[in-house]
N, C-alpha and C positions, 0 to 999 in steps of 0.2 A: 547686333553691334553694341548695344549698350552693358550684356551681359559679358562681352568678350573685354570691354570698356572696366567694368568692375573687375574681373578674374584679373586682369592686369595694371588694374590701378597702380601698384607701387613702382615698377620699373618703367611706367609712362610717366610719374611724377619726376622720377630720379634722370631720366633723359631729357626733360626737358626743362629741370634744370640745368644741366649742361649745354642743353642749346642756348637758353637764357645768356650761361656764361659764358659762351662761347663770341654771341654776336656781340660781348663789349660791354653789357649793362654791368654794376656794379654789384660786388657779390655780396653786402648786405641787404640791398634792396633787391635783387634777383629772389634769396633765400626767403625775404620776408614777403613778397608777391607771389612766389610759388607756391608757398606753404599757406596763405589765404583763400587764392584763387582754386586749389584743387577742396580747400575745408567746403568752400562753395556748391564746387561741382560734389564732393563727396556728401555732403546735405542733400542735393537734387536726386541725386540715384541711391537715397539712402541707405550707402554703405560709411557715411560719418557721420558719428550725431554731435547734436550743434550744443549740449553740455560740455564737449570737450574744450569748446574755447572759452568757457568760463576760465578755465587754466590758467589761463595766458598773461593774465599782470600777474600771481602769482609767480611763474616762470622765467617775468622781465624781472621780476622784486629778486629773485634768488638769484640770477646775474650780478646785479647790483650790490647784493649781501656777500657775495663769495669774499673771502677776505683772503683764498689763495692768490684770486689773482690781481690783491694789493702788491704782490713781487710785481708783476711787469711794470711798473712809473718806477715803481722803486731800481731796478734793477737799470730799466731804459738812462736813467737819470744819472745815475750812478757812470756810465760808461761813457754816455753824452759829455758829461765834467771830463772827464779824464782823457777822451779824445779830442776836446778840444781846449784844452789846457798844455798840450802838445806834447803828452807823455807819447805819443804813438811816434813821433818825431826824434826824441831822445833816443828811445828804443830802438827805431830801425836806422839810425846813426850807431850808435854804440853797437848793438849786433854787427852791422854790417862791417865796422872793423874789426870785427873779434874774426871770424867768418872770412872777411875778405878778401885774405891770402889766398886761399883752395879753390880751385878752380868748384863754381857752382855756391859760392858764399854768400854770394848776395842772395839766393835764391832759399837759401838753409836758412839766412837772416829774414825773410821777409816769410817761412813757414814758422821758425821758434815765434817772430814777434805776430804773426797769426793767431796760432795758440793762446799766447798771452791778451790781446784784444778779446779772443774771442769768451777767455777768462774773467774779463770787465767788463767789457758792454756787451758781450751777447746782442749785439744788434748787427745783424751782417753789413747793409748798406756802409754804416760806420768804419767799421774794420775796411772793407774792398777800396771805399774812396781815401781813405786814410793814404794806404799802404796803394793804392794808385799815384796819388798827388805826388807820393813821396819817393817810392823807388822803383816806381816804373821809369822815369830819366835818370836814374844811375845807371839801371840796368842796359839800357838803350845807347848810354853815352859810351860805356865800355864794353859794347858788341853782343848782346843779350840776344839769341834767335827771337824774336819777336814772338813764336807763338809758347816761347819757352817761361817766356819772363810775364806775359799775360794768362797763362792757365795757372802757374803759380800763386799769382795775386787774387786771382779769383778763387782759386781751390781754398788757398789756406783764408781768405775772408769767412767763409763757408763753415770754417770751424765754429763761425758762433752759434753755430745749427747745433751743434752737440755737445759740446763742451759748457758744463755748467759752467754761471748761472744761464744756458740757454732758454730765450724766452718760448720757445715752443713746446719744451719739455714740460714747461709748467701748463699749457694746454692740455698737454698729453695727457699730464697725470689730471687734471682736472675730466676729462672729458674720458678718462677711464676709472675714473673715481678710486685714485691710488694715492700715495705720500707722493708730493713733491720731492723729499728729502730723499726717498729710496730711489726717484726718477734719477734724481740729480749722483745719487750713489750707482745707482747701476750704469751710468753713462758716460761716469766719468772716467774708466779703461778704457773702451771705444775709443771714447773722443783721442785721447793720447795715443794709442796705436795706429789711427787713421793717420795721425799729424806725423809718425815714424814711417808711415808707408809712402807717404808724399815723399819725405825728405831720403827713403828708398829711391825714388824712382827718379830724382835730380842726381842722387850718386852716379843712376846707371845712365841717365844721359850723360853726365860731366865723364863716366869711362871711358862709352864706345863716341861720345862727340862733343870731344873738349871743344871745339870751336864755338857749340854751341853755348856754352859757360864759363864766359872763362875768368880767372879769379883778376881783382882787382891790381893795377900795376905800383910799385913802389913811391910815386909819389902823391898815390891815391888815399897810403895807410899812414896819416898824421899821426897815429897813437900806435906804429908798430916800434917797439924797441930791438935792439940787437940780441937775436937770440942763445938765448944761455941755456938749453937742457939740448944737446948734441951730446951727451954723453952714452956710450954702447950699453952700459949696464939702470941710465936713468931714466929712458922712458920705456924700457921693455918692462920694469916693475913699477912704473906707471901704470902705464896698460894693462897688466895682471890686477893691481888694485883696484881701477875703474871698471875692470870685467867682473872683478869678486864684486864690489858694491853693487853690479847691475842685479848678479845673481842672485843673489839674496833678497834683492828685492820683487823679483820674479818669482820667487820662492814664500817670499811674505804673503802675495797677491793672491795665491793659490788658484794660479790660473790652470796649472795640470794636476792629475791626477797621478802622484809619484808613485801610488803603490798600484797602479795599471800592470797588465802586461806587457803595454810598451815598452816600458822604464824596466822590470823586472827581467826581462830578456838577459840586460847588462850584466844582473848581479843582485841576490839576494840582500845582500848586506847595503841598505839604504846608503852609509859614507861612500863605499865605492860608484853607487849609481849615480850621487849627484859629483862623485869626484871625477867623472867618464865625462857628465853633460857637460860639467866647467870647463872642461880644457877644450872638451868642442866649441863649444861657446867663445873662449878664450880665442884660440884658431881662427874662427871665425871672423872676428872682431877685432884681434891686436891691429890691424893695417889702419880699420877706420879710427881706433881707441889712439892711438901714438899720433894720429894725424890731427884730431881732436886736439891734445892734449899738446901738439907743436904749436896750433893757433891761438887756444887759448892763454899760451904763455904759462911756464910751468907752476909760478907765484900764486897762479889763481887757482891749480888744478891742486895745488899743498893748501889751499886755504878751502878750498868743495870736500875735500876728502878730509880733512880738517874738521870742518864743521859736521860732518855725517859721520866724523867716528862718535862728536860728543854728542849729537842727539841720538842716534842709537843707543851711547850708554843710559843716557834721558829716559827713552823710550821704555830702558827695562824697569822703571819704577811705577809704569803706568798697567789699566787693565785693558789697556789693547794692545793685539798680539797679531793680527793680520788684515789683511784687508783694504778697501782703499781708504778708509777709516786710519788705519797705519800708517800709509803712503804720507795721504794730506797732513796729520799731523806731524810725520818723521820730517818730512821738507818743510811745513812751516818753521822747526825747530833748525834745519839746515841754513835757511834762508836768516834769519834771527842772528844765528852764532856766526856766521858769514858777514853779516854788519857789524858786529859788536869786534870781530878780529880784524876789519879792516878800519874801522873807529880808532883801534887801540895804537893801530899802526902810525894813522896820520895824527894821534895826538901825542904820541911818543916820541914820532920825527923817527921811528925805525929803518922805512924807506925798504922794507920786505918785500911791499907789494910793486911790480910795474905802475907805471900811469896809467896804462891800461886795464888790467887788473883792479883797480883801484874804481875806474870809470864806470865798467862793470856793477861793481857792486854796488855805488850809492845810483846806478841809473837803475838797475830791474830788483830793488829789495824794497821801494814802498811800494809800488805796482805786485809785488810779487806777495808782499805781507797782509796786505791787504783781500789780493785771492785767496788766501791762506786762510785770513782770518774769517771769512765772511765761509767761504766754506769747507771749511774745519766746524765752525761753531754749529752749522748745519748737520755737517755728517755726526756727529756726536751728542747731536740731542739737545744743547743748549739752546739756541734758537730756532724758530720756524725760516724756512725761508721768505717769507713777508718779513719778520724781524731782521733775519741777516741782511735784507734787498735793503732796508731804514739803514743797519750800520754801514751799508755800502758805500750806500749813496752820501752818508754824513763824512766816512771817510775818504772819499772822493774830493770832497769840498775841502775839508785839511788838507789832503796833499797838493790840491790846487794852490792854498793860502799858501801853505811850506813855498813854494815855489816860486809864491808872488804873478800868478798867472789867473786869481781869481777875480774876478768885474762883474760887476750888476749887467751889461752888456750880454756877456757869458753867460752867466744864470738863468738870465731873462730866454737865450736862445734855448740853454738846453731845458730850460721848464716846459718852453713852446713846444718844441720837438717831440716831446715825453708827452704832452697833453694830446697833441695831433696819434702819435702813434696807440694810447692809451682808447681815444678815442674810437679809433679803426678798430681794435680787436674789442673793446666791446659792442662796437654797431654789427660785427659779423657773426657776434655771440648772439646777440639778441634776437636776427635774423635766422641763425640757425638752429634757435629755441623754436621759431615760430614754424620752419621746414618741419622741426623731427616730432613737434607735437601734432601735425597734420600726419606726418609720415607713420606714427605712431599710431594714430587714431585711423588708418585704414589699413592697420595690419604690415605696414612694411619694412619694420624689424623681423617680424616673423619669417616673410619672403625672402630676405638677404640670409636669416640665420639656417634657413633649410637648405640652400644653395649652395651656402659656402659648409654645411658641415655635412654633405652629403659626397664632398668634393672626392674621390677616390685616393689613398697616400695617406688617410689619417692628418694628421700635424702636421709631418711633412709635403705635403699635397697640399694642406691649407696654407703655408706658409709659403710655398713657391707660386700657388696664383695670386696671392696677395700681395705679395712682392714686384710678381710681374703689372697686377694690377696700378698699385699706385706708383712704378716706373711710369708707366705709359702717362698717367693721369699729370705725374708730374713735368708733364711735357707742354700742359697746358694751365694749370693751376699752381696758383703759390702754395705756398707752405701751409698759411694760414686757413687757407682755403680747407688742403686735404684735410687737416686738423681737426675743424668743424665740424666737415660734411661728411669726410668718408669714416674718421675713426670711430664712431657712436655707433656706426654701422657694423663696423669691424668687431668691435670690443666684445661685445655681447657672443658671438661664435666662437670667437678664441678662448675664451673664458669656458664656456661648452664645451673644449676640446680638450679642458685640461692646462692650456698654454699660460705659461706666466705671466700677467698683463705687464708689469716692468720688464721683462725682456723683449714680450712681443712691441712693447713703445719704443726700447731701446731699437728696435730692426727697424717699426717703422721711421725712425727718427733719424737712422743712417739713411736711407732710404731716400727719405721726403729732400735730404739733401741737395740729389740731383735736380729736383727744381729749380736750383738757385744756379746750375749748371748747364741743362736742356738747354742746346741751341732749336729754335731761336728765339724761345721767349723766357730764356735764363733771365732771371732780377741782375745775379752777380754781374753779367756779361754784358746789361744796359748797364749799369752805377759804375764801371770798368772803362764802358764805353764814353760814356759820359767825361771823361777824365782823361783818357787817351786823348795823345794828339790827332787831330783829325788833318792837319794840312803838313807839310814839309815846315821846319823850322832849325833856327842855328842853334845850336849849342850852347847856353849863356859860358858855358867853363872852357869846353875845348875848342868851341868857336868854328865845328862841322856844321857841316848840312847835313840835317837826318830828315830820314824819308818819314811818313806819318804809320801809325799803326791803324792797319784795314779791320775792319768790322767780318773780315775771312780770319785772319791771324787769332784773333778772337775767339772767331769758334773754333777753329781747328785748332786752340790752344787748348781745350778746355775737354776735347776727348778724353785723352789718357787719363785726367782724373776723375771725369764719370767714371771709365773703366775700374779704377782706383776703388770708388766709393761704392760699386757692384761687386767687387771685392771684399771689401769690409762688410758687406752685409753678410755674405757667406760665411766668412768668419765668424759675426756673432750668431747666427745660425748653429754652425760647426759646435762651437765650445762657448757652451752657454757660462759655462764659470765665469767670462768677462765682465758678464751683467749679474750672475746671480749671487754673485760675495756680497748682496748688500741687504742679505738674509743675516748676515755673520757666521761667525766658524761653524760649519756642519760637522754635527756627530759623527763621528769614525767608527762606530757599532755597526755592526753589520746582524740587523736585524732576523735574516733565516738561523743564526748561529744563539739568539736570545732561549736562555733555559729558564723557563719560571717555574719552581717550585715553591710549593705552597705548604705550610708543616699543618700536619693533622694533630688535631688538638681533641682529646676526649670530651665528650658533653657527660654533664652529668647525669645519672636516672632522673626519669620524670616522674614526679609525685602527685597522683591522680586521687591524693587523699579531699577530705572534707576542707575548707580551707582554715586559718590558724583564726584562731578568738582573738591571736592580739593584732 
């Protein structure tokens, strides 16, 4: 028994911590009593020797020292200001008139201001209850399916899971001992294509069951003016020019591989193959692009298109040339010249832009400048992301003053909230120094890395049980949790395999998502819950009786977008370019075709005389 006891040490250790966490106890203390309690047992059947806990303040002191993970206060703090300074308020007011004409507006409004939350505070709870308090009874007041308008809120909260500055990514890259900066580059396509897949799949509910979304009624849209681009010939080359802008910057990204045989099928001659994709593309997209560009009012779509011709020409004086490096700085410069043209207007008295239009821009350009600037400066080398999380958070506090929304009151809460959170992920860090150095010490990195790179499939075989793996896991464990416990485990094998640890974080990172999703111990779906009406109540506006939102509606909201987010994992699977542009532009040599000659140079005789006197 005892020797079947040692051969098995590491997967008895590893199971019972999950039973630990299973029945309830807390997963700092689980981690930090597990990892004692077997150092004990592994002393008695001396397969641990008891030097190895000399380690151990050592390993508390280099927690303490990490000055990576000085971003999460910093980052926490930053979003905590600006969530409750009532920027999240502004925003899903002003999107939602932009938006909410079109049948499924409010739902398009409450994914774009997702994204953008999940852009500053990177703290999910934040974003979810935000965007609960606030449009979950719009959506409700004007006939939202119920499980329509809560997996939305929930899904797009979720975005602060990936979309830098996500505070998970910064575990990631710590606990796979990689750049933050490259975490936060490689993750930041993902995160934007997820948030386009959502805002996918409200299209196709608002198709085949408009009843289901249906767009706001006319005397809902106080900022809608009388529309002015009904012209046959003004929004069809609209639409042509918001399709060219998309392309190009799809083009920038270098998310395909133009000289493929896929693309070459077309046509030799590169201008014809990307002139074939545009117009697909084009086709594609004109219906959504012109519907787009009706809601936003045409003032605003001359002033987007405006601004991105002149930072494009900006652009050409710089030495980046593609990448999301490209992206974040080409729109920090879009977002900039987009203030500075609607500045000119209201000090001019031109009276160019709608009210709308106008609304727009001074509501999502300090929010938006501010994402920009914090990481732009990141992607490009100037700051650490610890420095950028400091600028954040300072400019946080400015735009709160700007606004007149900043109080000692305010401060004092989100200091609190930042310390408690701060808090927690250092007590689970400390904890799970003291698991992996017992784990460590009786060989059970070894046991996991045989396991998993023995696995049949190569890379692809490791990555689809891994995948399935912390699916499942994420049915019971937070984010934080798998973070700790399972990726230190993980890392080590991938890395063995060849796999890129910034893409394989990026997969696990989509991944870890549905955590905050899993019915029935999704986080999103309790802080959603939490906020949701639980009883029947009147309508303050329209003065109905509306029934309450069931803790069923809830879950069965929040399917489609797990399905969503097991999607996106495939994809970055599929075409690693998403994640791996943040290597920078790859050589286009094609290495079998390198010719190295070497010129032969005569030597001269060797002179095996006496050697010279002088």
């Amino acid at each position: 028994m005892a020797a079947m006891f040692i051969h098995y040490m590491a997967p008895i250790m590893f199971a019972s911590l999950v039973l630990f966490l299973l029945l309830g106890y807390p997963v700092a203390f689980s981690l930090a009593a597990n990892g004692l309690l077997f150092a004990f047992i592994g002393i008695e059947l001396g397969l641990f020797r008891p030097d190895f806990l000399q380690a151990l303040p050592e390993r508390v002191y280099g927690v303490m020292n990490n000055e990576t993970l000085l971003a999460i206060p910093f980052f926490t703090f930053m979003g905590l200001i600006l969530e409750r300074s009532g920027m999240a308020e502004d925003l899903l007011e002003t999107i939602g008139q932009l938006f909410g004409s079109i049948r499924g507006g409010i739902a398009y409004a409450v994914i774009f201001v997702g994204a953008l939350l999940a852009a500053t505070t990177g703290v999910v709870a934040a974003s979810v209850i935000s965007m609960g308090l606030i449009s979950l009874p719009i959506m409700l007041r004007y006939g939202y399916d119920r499980r329509v308008a809560t997996g939305v809120i929930a899904a797009s909260g979720t975005l602060a899971q990936i979309i830098p500055p996500s505070l998970v990514l910064i575990v990631m890259a710590d606990q796979l001992g990689r750049s933050v900066g490259d975490m936060y580059e490689g993750a930041f396509i993902p995160g934007i294509v997820l948030s386009i897949l959502y805002a996918v799949y409200i299209f196709l509910v608002a198709t085949f069951y408009p009843q289901a979304t249906p767009g706001l009624p006319l005397e809902a849209q106080t900022l809608r003016e009388p529309e002015t681009a009904k012209h046959p010939i003004i929004m069809p080359l609209a639409a042509v020019s918001a399709a060219a802008t998309a392309y190009f910057f799809v083009v920038k990204l270098g998310l395909f591989d133009w000289t493929s045989p896929v693309f070459n099928m077309i046509s030799e001659n590169p201008l014809v193959r990307h002139g074939f994709w545009f117009v697909v593309i084009t086709g594609l997209f004109a219906k959504p692009f012109i519907g787009i560009i009706r809601t936003m009012t045409l003032s605003l779509f001359v002033v987007l298109i405006g601004a991105t011709a002149i930072a494009l020409e900006i652009m050409q004086f710089t030495d980046v040339k593609a990448g999301a490096d490209y992206v974040v700085l080409t729109m920090s410069l879009v977002v900039a010249m987009s203030f500075v043209l609607a500045v000119i207007n209201r000090v001019s008295g031109l009276k160019l832009l709608s009210k709308l239009a106008e609304q727009v821009v001074f509501v999502m350009v300090p929010p938006l400048g501010l994402i920009f600037l914090v990481l732009g400066t990141i992607f490009i080398g100037v700051a650490t992301p610890t420095e950028g999380g400091a600028m954040g958070a300072a400019g946080a506090m400015i735009l709160a003053m700007m606004k007149r929304r900043l109080s000692f009151d305010l401060t004092r809460q989100a200091a609190e909230s930042t310390a408690k959170l701060s808090a927690f992920v250092i007590f689970i860090l400390v904890g799970a120094r003291v698991f992996s150095l017992t784990f460590y010490g009786v060989d059970g990195h070894r046991w996991v890395e045989e396991l998993l790179v023995s696995l049949p499939g190569g890379q692809t075989g490791f990555l689809i049980f891994v995948n399935a793996f912390v699916f499942v896991l994420a049915f019971f464990l937070d984010f934080f949790e798998l973070a700790f416990i399972v990726i230190p485990l993980l890392g080590p094998a991938a890395e063995k395999l060849g796999i890129d640890l910034i893409w394989f974080g990026v997969i696990l990172g989509v991944n870890m998502q549905t955590s905050f999703m899993h019915p029935p111990f999704g986080f999103a779906l309790f802080y959603l819950r939490s906020v949701a009406p639980k009883e029947a109540y009147t309508d303050r506006l329209s003065g109905k009786r509306m029934e309450p939102v069931t803790t069923g509606q809830i879950y069965w909201g929040s399917v489609p977008f797990v399905i969503i987010q097991v999607i996106m994992v495939g994809l970055v699977i599929a075409f690693p370019a998403m994640v791996m542009h943040y290597k920078g532009a790859l050589s286009t040599v094609d290495p079998n075709k390198v010719d190295i000659q070497i010129q032969q140079q005569e030597m001269p005789p060797l002179d095996f005389g006496p050697p010279s006197s002088k």
